[in-house]
MARDOTOR-926922 format. One record per atom (N, C-alpha, C): x, y, z; residue in one letter. Coordinates in steps of 0.2 Angstrom, whole numbers, plus 5000, padded with zeros to 4 digits. Layout:
BEGIN
XYZA...
***
This chain:
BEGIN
532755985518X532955965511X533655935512X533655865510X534355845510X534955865506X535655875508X536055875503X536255855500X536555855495X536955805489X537555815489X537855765486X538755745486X538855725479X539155765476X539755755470X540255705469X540155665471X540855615471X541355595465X541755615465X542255595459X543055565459X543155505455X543655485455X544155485448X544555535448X544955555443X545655535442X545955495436X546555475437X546955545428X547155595430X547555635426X547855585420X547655615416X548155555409X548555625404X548355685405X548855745403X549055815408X549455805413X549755845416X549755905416X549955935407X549955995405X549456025403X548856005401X548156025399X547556015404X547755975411X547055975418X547056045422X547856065422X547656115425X547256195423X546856185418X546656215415X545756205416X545656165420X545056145422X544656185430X545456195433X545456205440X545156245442X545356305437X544956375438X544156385436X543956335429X543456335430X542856295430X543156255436X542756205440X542656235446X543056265448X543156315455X542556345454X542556395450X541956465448X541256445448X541456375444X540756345442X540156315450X540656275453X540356245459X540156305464X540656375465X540356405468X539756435466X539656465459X539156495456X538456445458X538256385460X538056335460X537656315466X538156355473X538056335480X538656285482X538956265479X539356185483X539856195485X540156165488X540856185495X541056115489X541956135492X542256075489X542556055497X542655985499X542455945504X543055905504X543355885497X543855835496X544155855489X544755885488X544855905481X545655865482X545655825479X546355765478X546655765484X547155775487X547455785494X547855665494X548055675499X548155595498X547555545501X547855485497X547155435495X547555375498X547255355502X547455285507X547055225506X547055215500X546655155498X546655095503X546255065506X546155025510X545654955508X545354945502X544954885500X544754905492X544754855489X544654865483X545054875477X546054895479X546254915476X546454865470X546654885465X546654835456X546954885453X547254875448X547654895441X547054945437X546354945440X545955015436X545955065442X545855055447X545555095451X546255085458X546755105459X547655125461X547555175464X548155215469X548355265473X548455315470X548355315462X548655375457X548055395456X547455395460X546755435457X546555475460X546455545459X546255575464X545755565466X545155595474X544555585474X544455655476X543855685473X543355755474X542655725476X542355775483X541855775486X541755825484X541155865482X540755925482X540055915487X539955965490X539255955495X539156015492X538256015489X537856065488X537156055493X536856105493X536456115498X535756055495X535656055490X535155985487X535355965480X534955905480X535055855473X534955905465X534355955466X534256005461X534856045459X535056095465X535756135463X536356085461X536556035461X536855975460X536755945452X536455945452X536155925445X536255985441X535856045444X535956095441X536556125439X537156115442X537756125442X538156085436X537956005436X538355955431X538055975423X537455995423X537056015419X537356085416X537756125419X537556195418X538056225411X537956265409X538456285401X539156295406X539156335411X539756345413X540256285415X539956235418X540056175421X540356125413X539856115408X540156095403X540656105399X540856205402X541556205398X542056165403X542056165409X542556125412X542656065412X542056035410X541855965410X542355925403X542155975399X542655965392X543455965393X543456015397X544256015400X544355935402X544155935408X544155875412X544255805406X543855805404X543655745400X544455715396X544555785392X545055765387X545755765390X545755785398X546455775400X546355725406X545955705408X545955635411X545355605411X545455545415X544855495414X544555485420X543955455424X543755435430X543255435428X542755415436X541955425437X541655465440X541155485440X540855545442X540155515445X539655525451X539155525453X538855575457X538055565458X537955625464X537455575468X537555605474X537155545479X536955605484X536255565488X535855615491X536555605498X536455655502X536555635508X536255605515X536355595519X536055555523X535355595527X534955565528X534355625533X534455615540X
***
């Protein structure tokens, strides 16, 4: 079974109101199977950089064990209360990608 990556890039647009996400995106990923691999940390942009996509985004790597618990996960009631969180205090993109075989 191959595994899957969560990949997200997140630019904060409410300071006060993200970190209310933290705790239950934490709970959620692990209830789920996934390790966090890359949760913000510094970002050394090397190609591609422009006025939408800048040094001020954080980037999140989640690894779960497959594509179903992955899915299973962005899908999940609990996962949606955070999702809410996230949405309204910032903006970015989100994908899941299989991993390499």
């Amino acid at each position: 079974m191959t595994k899957a990556y969560v990949v997200a890039e997140i630019k904060v647009t409410n300071p006060q109101g993200y970190p209310e996400y933290l705790p239950l995106s934490t709970a959620s990923v692990a209830q789920y199977g996934g390790q966090w691999k890359v949760r913000g940390g510094t970002r050394e942009q090397k190609e591609g950089e422009d006025d939408q996509h800048n040094s001020g985004w954080r980037t999140v790597i989640i690894e779960f064990p497959s594509m179903e618990q992955a899915r299973g996960w962005y899908d999940s009631v609990e996962y949606t209360k955070a999702k809410a969180v996230r949405q309204t205090n910032s903006v970015g993109r989100l994908y899941i990608v299989d991993g390499a075989e």
